[in-house]
C-alpha positions as CSV (number, residue, x, y, z in Angstrom):
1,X,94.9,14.5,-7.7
2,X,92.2,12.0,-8.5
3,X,93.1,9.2,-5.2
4,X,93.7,11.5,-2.8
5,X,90.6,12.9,-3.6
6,X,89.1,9.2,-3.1
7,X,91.2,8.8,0.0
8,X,89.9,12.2,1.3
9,X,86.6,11.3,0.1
10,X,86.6,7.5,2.2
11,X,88.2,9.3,4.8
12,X,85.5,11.7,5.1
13,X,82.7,8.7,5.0
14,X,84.2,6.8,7.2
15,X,84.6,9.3,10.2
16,X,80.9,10.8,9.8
17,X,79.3,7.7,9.8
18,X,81.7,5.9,12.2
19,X,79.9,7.9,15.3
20,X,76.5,5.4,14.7
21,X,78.5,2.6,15.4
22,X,79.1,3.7,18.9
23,X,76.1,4.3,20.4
24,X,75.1,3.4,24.2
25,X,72.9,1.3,23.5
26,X,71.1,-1.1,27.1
27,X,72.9,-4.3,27.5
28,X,71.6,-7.2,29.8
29,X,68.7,-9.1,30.6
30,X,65.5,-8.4,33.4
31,X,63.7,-11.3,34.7
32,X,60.1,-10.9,36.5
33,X,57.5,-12.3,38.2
34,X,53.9,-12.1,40.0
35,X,50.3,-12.4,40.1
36,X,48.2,-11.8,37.3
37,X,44.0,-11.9,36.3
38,X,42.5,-13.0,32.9
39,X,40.5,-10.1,31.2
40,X,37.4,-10.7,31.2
41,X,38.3,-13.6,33.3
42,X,38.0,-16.2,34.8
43,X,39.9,-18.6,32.4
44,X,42.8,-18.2,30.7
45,X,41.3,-19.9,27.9
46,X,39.0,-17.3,25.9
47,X,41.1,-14.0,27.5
48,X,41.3,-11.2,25.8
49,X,44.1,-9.5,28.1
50,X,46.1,-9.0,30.9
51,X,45.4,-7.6,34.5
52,X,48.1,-7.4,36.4
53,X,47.3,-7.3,40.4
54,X,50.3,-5.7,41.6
55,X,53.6,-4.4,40.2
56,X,56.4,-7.0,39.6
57,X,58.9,-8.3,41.5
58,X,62.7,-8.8,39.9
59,X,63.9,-12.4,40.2
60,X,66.9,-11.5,37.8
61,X,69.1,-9.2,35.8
62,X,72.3,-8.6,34.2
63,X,74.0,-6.5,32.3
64,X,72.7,-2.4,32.7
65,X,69.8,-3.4,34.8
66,X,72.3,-4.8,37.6
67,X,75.2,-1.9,37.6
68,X,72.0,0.3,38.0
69,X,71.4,-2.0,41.3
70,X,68.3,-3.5,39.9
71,X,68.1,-7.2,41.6
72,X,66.8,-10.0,43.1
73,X,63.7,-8.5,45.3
74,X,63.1,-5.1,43.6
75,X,59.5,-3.9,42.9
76,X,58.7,-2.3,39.4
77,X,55.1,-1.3,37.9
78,X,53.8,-3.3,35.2
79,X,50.8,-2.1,33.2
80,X,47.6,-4.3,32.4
81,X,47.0,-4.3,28.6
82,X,44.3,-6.5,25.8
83,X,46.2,-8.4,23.4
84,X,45.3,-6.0,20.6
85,X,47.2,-3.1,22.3
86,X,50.1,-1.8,20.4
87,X,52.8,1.0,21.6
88,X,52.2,1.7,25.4
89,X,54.2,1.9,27.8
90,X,54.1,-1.9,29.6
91,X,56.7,-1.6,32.6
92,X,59.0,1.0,34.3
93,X,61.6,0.1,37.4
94,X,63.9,2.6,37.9
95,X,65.3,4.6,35.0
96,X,64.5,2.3,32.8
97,X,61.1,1.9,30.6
98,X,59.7,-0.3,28.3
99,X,57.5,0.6,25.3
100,X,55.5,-2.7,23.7
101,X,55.6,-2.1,20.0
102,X,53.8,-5.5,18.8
103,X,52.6,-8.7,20.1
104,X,51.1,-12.1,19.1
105,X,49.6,-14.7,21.3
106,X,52.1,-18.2,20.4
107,X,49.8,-20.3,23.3
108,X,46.7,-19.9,25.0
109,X,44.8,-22.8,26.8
110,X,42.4,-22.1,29.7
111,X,45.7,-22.6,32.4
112,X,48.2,-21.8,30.2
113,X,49.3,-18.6,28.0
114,X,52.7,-17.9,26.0
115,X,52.9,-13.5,24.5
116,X,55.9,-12.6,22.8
117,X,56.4,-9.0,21.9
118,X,58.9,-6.3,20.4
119,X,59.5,-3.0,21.5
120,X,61.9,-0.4,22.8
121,X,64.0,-0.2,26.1
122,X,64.7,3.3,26.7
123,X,66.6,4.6,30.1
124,X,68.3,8.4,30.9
125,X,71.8,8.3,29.5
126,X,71.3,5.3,26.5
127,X,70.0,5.2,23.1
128,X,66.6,3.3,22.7
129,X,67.5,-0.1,22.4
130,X,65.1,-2.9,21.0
131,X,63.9,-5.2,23.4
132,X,62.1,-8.7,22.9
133,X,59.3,-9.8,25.7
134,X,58.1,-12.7,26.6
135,X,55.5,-13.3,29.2
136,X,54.0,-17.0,30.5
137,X,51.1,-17.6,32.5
138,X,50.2,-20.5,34.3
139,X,47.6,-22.1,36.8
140,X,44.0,-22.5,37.4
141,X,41.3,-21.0,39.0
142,X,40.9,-17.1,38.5
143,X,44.5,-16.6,39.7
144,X,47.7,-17.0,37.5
145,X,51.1,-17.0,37.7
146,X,53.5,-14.9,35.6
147,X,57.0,-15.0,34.6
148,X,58.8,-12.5,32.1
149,X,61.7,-11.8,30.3
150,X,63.0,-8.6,28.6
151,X,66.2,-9.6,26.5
152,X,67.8,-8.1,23.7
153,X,66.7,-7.8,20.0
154,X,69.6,-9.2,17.8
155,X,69.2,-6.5,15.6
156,X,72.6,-5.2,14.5
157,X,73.8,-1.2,15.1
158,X,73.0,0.3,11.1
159,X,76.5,2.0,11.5
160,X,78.4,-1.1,11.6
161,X,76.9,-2.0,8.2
162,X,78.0,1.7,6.6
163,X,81.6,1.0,7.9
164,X,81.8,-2.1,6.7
165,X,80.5,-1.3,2.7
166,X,82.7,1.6,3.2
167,X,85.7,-0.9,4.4
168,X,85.0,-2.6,1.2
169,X,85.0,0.2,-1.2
170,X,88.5,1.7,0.2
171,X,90.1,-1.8,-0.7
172,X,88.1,-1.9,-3.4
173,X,89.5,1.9,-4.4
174,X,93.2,1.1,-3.3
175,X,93.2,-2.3,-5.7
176,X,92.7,-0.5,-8.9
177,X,95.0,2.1,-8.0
C-alpha cells in the first residue's frame, strides 16, 4: 500500500507541475537601427538619456520575430528614456512589446555609448519571456548613430527544474524499494 501510494504520489507531482515546462515562451533575435539625440545634448559624453528621432528600422530577426514577418526594412516605435528610468515600455513592432526592467551604462565617452538592460518581451499568444538589450551609440556632433539588439535571457523555464528534482526522487523512491 505504502509505494503505490509513493508512485501515485510522484505521479501526481510530476503531471501538475510538468505543464510549466511547456510554456510558449518568444524565441529569436531583433536587430535595429537609427538616429538618435543626447539628452540634454549635445555630447554623448555627460548624457543623461536617450531621444530617439524617429521609430526604428529592422535590420534583422530570427526566430518569432521573422515567422510573424518582421524583417529587414520594417519600421517599429522606440521610446526616448533617462538612464535612471526603470519598467516602461521601450519599443513595440507588431504584436510584440518590450518592457525595460533595469539598465546600467557599461561605456559612455562624448562619441561613444554602450546600455545593457533586462526586461520582458511580451506578444498575444506567448508567455512573457525575458529579454536582454543592448543599445550602442556612436558618432559626433549632436547626431548619433544607434544599433540594438533584443536577444534572449538564458534564464532556464522553473518547471524544468521541478521535473528534474522530482526525476530524482522517483529513482531515489524506486532504489530503496
Amino acid at each position: 500500500m505504502n509505494k503505490n501510494f509513493l508512485r501515485g504520489a510522484a505521479l501526481a507531482l510530476v503531471a501538475t507541475f510538468s505543464l510549466n515546462a511547456n510554456a510558449a515562451t518568444i524565441t529569436g533575435e531583433l536587430f535595429i537601427g537609427g538616429e538618435a539625440v543626447a539628452i540634454p545634448g549635445p555630447g554623448l559624453g555627460d548624457a543623461i538619456g536617450i531621444s530617439f528621432t524617429q521609430g526604428f528600422l529592422v535590420t534583422g530577426s530570427s526566430g518569432d520575430f521573422a515567422a510573424a514577418g518582421i524583417v529587414f526594412g520594417n519600421t517599429g516605435s522606440i521610446n526616448d528614456f533617462l538612464f535612471s528610468d526603470t519598467n516602461f515600455l521601450l519599443l513595440s513592432i507588431g504584436d510584440f512589446s518590450y518592457t525595460l526592467n533595469s539598465m546600467t551604462v557599461d561605456l559612455q565617452t562624448d562619441d561613444s555609448l554602450a546600455v545593457f538592460g533586462t526586461g520582458v518581451l511580451s506578444a498575444a499568444g506567448f508567455d512573457d519571456t525575458a529579454y536582454d538589450f543592448s543599445l550602442s551609440v556612436d558618432g559626433a556632433g549632436n547626431l548619433y548613430s544607434y544599433s540594438a539588439t533584443l536577444a534572449p535571457n538564458p534564464i532556464p523555464v522553473p518547471g524544468a527544474l521541478v521535473l528534474m528534482l522530482s526525476g530524482l526522487a522517483a529513482l531515489g523512491f524506486r532504489r530503496r524499494g
